[in-house]
C-alpha positions in Angstrom: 90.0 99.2 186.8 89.7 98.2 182.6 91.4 98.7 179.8 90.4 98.8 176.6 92.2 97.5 173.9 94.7 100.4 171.8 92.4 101.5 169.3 92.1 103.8 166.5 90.5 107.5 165.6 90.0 109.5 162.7 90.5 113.2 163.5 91.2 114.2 160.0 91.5 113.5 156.2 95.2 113.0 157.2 95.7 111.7 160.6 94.3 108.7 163.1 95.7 109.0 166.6 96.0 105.6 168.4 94.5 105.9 172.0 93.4 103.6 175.4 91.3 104.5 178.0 91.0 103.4 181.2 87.9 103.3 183.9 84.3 103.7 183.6 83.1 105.8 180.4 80.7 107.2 182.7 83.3 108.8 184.8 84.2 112.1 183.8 86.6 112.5 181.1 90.2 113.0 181.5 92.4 113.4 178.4 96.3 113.0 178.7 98.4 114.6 176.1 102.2 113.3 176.2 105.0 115.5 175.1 107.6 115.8 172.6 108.7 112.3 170.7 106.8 110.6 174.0 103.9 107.8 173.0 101.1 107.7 175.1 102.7 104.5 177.3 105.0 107.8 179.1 101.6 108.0 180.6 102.5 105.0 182.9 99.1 102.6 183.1 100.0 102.7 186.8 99.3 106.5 186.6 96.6 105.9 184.5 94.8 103.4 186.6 95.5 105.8 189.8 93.5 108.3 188.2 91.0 106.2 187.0 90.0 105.3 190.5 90.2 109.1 191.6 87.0 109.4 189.5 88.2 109.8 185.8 87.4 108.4 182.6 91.0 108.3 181.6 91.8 109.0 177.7 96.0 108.5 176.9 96.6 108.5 172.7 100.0 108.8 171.0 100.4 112.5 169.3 100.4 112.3 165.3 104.1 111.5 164.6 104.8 109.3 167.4 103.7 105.2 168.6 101.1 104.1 166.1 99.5 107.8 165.1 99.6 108.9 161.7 103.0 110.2 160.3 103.1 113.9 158.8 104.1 115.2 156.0 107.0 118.0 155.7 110.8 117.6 156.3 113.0 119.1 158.8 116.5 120.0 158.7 118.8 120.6 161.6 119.4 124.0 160.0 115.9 124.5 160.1 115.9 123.6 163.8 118.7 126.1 164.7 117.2 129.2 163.0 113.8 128.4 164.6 115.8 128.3 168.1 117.4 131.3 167.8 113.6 133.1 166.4 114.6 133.2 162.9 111.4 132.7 160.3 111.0 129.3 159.9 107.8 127.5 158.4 106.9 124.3 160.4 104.8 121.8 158.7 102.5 121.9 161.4 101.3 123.8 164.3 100.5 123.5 168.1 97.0 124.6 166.9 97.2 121.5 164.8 98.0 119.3 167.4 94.8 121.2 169.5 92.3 120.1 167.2 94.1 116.8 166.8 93.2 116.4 170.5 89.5 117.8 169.9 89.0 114.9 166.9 90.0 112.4 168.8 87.3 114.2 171.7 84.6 113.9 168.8 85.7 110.8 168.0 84.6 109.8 171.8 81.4 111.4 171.9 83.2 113.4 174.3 81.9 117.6 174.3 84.3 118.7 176.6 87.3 117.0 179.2 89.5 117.4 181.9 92.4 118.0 180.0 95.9 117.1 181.3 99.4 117.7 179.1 103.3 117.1 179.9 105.8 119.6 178.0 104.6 120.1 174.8 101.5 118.3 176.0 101.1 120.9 178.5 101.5 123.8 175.5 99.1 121.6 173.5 96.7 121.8 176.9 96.7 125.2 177.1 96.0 126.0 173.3 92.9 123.9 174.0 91.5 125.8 176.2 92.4 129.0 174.2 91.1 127.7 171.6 87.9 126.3 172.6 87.5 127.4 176.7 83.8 125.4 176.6 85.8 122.2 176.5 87.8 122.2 178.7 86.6 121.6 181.9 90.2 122.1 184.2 93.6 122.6 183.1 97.0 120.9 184.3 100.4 122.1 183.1 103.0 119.9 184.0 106.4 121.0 183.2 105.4 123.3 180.5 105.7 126.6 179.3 103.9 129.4 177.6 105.3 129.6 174.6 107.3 133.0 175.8 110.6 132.7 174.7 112.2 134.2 177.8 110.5 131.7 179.6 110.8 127.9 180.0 114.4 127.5 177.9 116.3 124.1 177.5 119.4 124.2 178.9 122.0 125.0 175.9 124.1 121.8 176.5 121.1 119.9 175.8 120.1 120.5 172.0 123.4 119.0 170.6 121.8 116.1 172.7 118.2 116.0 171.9 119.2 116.4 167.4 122.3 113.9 167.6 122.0 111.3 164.8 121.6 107.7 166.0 122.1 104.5 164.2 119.5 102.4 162.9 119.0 100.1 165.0 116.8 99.3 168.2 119.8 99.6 170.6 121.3 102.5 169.4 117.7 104.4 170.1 118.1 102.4 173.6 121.9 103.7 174.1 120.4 107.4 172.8 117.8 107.4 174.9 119.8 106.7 178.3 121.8 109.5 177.4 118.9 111.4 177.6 116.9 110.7 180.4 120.3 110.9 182.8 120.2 114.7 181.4 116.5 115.7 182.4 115.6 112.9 185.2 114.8 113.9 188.3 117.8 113.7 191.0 115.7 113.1 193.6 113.5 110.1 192.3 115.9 108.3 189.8 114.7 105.8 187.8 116.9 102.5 187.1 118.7 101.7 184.0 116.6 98.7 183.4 113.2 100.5 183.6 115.0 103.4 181.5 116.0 100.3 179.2 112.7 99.1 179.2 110.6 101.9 178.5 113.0 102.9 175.7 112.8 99.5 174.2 108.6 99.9 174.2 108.7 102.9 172.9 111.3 101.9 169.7 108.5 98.4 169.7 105.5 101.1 169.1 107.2 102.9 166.8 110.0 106.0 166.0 109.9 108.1 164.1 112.6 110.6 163.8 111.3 113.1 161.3 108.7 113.2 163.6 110.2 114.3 166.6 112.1 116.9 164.5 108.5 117.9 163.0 107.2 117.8 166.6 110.1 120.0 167.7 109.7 122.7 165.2 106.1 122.9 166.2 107.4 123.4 169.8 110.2 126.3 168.4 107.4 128.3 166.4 104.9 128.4 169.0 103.5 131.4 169.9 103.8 133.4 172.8 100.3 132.7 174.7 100.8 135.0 177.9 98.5 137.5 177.4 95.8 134.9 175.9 96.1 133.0 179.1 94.6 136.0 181.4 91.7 134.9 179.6 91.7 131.3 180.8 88.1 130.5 183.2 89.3 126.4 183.3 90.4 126.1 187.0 94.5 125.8 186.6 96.6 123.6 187.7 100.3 124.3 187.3 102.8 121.7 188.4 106.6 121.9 187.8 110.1 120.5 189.2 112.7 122.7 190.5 115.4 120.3 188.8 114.2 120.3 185.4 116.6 121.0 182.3 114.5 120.2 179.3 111.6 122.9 180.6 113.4 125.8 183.0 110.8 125.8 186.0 110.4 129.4 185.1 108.0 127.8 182.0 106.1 126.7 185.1 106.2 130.1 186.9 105.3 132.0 183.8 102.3 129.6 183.1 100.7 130.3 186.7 101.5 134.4 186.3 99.6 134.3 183.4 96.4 132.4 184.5 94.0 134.1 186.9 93.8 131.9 190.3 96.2 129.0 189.1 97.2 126.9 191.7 100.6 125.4 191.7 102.9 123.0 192.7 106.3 123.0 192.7 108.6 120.1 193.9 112.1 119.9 194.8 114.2 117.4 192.8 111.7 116.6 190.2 113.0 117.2 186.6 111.3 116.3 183.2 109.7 112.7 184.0 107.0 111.1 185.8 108.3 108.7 188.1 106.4 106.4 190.1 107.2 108.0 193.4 105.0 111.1 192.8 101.8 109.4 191.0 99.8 109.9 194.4 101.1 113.6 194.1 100.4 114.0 190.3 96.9 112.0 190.7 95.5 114.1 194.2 96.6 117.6 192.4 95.0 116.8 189.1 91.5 115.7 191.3 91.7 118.7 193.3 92.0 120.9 190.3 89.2 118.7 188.4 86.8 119.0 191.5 87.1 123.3 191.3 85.3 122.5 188.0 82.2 121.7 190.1 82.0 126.1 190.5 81.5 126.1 186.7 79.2 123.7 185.8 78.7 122.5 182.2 78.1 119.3 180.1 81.1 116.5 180.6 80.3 113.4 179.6 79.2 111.8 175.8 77.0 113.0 173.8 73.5 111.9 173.5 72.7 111.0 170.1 
C-alpha cells in the first residue's frame, strides 16, 4: 500500500486544504472528511491503508481551520456559541455548505468527478450536504456518528460544552492535559484507548497545528446548520449509517434520525462505541464502508479522474 507525501490544494481564492492519499489512483475514489477540530491523521493510516486494500483510492485532507488547511476569517465568541446552542440568530463566518464545496475543490483538484464519500461527526453532516448538494458525485454515503442537522436529534450531552469551550493555556501540554479530559468523556467504554496513544495522538495533532478560533469557527458552523431531514428522502447514494450506542458528543439518535430520513439506509449500530475510531473496529468500519461502496455498482456512473 503507498503513501503519498501531505500535499497541498487550492479549492478557493481563500483556502488550500492539506491532504494524503493512499492506494492505487486507479482504485475507486474514497474521500474521508474528519470532524470537528480533528486533522485528517484522526483518520488512522492503519484505517486508511485497510481501506485501501478493500479496493479504494483513499483521499484523507485536514478541514480548513484545522492541521495545515488554510485558517478563516471571522471571530467567535463564547457568547456567540451559547446563543447559537440554544437556536438564537447567530451569523457564523462560514457554513457546512462551505465546508461541501471545500470537499468538492479539493475533488477538482484530483481530477476526481465524483467519490465514495465517507465523514465522522461533522464530517458525516459535511457528507451528507455533499450529496444534497451535488447527488451525481457522490457515489455512496457513510455517516458515522453523525446527525442531521435536526435539533431534537443527535444533542451533546449538556455536561460536555463547559468541556469542549474551556480556555487552555498556551502551551503544547496544556492542549495534551485538555485533550485527555476530553476523550475520557466521549471514548468508547468498550474499546478504550491508552493514555499514551491518547497522549500521542494529541501531541500530533498540537505538531500539525491548533487552531482554536478555528474549532470555535468550526463549531458555530456545526450549531447553525440546517435541519436536512426532509432533503435526505431525496438522497439515491446507497447509505450507510453507522453509530455507537455509548456516544456523548453525537446522541445515537443523530444516527437513528440520519437512517429514518434516507430511503433504504443500512445501519449499524454497536454497543460500547462512543465518539472515536479505535483500532478494534477498523475491520468493522472498513467491510461496512465496502459493502455500502459495492451497492453503488446498481447505479452506475463515472468514478475515477477525469480525462483531459
Amino acid at each position: 500500500m503507498s503513501a503519498s507525501d501531505e500535499l497541498l490544494a487550492p479549492v478557493s481564492a481563500e483556502i488550500e486544504l492539506c491532504y494524503q492519499t493512499f492506494g492505487d489512483p486507479s482504485a475507486e475514489p474514497l474521500l474521508l472528511v474528519m470532524g470537528l477540530g480533528g486533522p485528517m491523521t484522526w483518520w488512522d493510516a492503519e484505517l486508511c491503508a485497510q481501506l485501501a486494500d478493500a479496493g479504494f483510492y483513499v483521499i484523507r485532507y485536514d478541514n480548513r481551520d484545522t492541521g495545515r488547511s488554510s485558517r478563516a476569517a471571522g471571530r467567535v465568541r463564547r457568547a456567540d456559541l451559547l446563543r447559537a446552542f440554544v437556536g438564537a440568530p447567530t451569523r457564523a463566518p462560514y457554513s457546512m455548505a462551505d465546508l461541501a464545496e471545500d470537499a468538492f475543490g479539493l475533488l477538482d483538484h484530483l481530477g476526481i468527478d465524483a467519490a465514495h464519500v465517507a465523514g465522522v461527526s461533522m464530517g458525516g453532516m459535511i457528507a451528507q450536504t455533499m450529496a444534497l448538494a451535488a447527488p451525481e458525485r457522490v457515489l455512496s454515503l457513510s455517516s458515522i456518528m453523525s446527525s442531521t442537522g435536526r435539533r431534537t436529534a443527535g444533542r451533546q450531552h449538556p455536561s460536555l460544552l463547559p468541556t469542549l469551550i474551556a480556555g487552555r493555556g498556551p502551551e503544547r501540554e496544556d492542549y495534551i492535559r485538555g485533550s485527555l479530559a476530553v476523550w475520557r468523556i466521549i471514548g468508547s467504554p468498550r474499546f478504550p484507548q491508552t493514555e499514551e496513544a491518547l497522549r500521542k495522538r494529541a501531541g500530533e495533532t498540537w505538531d500539525r497545528g491548533v487552531s482554536r478560533a478555528g474549532v470555535l469557527r468550526q463549531m458555530m458552523a456545526v450549531l447553525t446548520q440546517p435541519d436536512r431531514t426532509r432533503a435526505l428522502a431525496g438522497v439515491t447514494a446507497p447509505t450507510l449509517v453507522m453509530h455507537g450506542l455509548a456516544d456523548r458528543m453525537v446522541h445515537v439518535s443523530g444516527g437513528r434520525a440520519t437512517a429514518a430520513a434516507v430511503p433504504g439506509a443500512r445501519v449499524t449500530f454497536i454497543e460500547g462505541w462512543g465518539h472515536d475510531l479505535p483500532a478494534a473496529l477498523f475491520p468493522t468500519f472498513t467491510a461496512a464502508i465496502r459493502r455500502n461502496a459495492d451497492r453503488a455498482a446498481l447505479r452506475p456512473r463515472s468514478a475515477g479522474p477525469r480525462s483531459e
